[in-house]
C-alpha positions in Angstrom: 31.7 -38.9 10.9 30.5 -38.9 7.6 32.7 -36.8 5.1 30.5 -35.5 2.3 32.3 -33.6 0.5 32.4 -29.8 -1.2 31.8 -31.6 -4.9 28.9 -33.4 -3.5 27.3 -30.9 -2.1 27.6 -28.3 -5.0 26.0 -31.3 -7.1 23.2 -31.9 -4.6 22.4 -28.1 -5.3 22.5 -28.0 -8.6 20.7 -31.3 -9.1 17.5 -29.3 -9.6 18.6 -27.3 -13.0 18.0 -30.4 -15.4 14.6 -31.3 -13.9 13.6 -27.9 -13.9 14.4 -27.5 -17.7 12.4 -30.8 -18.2 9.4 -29.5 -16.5 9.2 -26.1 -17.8 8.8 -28.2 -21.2 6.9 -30.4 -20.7 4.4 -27.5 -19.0 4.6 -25.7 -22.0 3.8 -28.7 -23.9 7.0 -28.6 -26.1 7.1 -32.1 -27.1 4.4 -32.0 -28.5 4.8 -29.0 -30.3 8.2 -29.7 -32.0 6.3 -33.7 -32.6 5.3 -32.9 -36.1 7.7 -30.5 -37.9 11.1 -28.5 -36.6 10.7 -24.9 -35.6 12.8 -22.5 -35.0 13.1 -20.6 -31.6 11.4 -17.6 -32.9 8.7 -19.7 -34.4 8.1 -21.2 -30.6 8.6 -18.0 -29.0 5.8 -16.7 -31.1 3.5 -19.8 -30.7 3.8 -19.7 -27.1 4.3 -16.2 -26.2 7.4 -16.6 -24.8 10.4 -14.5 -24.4 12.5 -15.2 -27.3 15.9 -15.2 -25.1 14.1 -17.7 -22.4 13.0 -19.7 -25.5 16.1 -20.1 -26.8 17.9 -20.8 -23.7 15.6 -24.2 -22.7 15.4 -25.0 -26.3 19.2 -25.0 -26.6 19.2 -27.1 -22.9 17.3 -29.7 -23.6 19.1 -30.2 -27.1 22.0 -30.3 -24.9 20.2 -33.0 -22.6 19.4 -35.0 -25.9 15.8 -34.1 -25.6 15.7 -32.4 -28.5 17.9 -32.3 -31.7 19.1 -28.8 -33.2 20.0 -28.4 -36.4 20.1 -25.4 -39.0 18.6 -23.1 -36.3 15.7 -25.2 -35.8 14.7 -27.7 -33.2 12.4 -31.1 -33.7 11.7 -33.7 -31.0 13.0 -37.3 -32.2 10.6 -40.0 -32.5 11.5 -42.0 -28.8 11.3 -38.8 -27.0 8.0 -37.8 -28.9 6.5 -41.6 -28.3 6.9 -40.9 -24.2 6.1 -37.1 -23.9 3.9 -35.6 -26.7 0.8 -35.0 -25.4 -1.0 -37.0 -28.6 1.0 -40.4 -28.4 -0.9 -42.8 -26.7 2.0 -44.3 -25.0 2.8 -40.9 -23.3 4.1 -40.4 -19.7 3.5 -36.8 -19.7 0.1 -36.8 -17.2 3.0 -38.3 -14.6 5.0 -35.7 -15.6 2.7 -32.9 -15.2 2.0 -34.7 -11.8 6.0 -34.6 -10.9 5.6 -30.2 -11.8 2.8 -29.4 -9.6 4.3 -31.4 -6.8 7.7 -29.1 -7.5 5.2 -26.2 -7.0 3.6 -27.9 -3.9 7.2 -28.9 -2.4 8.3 -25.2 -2.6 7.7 -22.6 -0.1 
């Protein structure tokens, strides 16, 4: 018998939460964005039309994910990050990623 484990199983479940932070930005195109100059979360919020609460709750996750780098209250997306996912580098990956989101909204029921 194969003994998984409570630990594993609570991490299997919760494996989604980082992806799902990912793709939410890279859907709203927030590589891109923070590419040229840091903004602040209200600035984003406003830019996007976003809640300013949401805004600040992914910006502040994918700074934690090292994604993004905070400082001062504002939030900039550092050049290796910015070479693979902002929409106008010509080395991006983000079609692939945008691919990966719309099968997340294909897999789900």
């Amino acid at each position: 018998m194969h003994d998984i484990g409570l630990q594993n199983v609570l991490s299997l479940a919760r494996n989604f939460m980082e992806s799902r932070i990912f793709l939410t930005a890279a859907e709203l195109d927030l590589f891109t964005l923070l590419t040229p100059l840091p903004l602040s979360a209200e600035e984003i919020a406003v830019q996007k039309k976003a809640n300013l609460r949401g805004a600040t709750v992914i910006l502040d996750a994918l700074a934690a994910m090292g994604l993004l780098i905070k400082n001062g209250g504002k939030y900039r997306c550092p050049p290796p990050v910015s070479a693979m996912l902002s929409s106008k580098s010509p080395e991006s990956v983000l079609p692939m990623v945008m691919h990966m989101a719309h099968l997340w909204r294909r897999w789900t029921i």
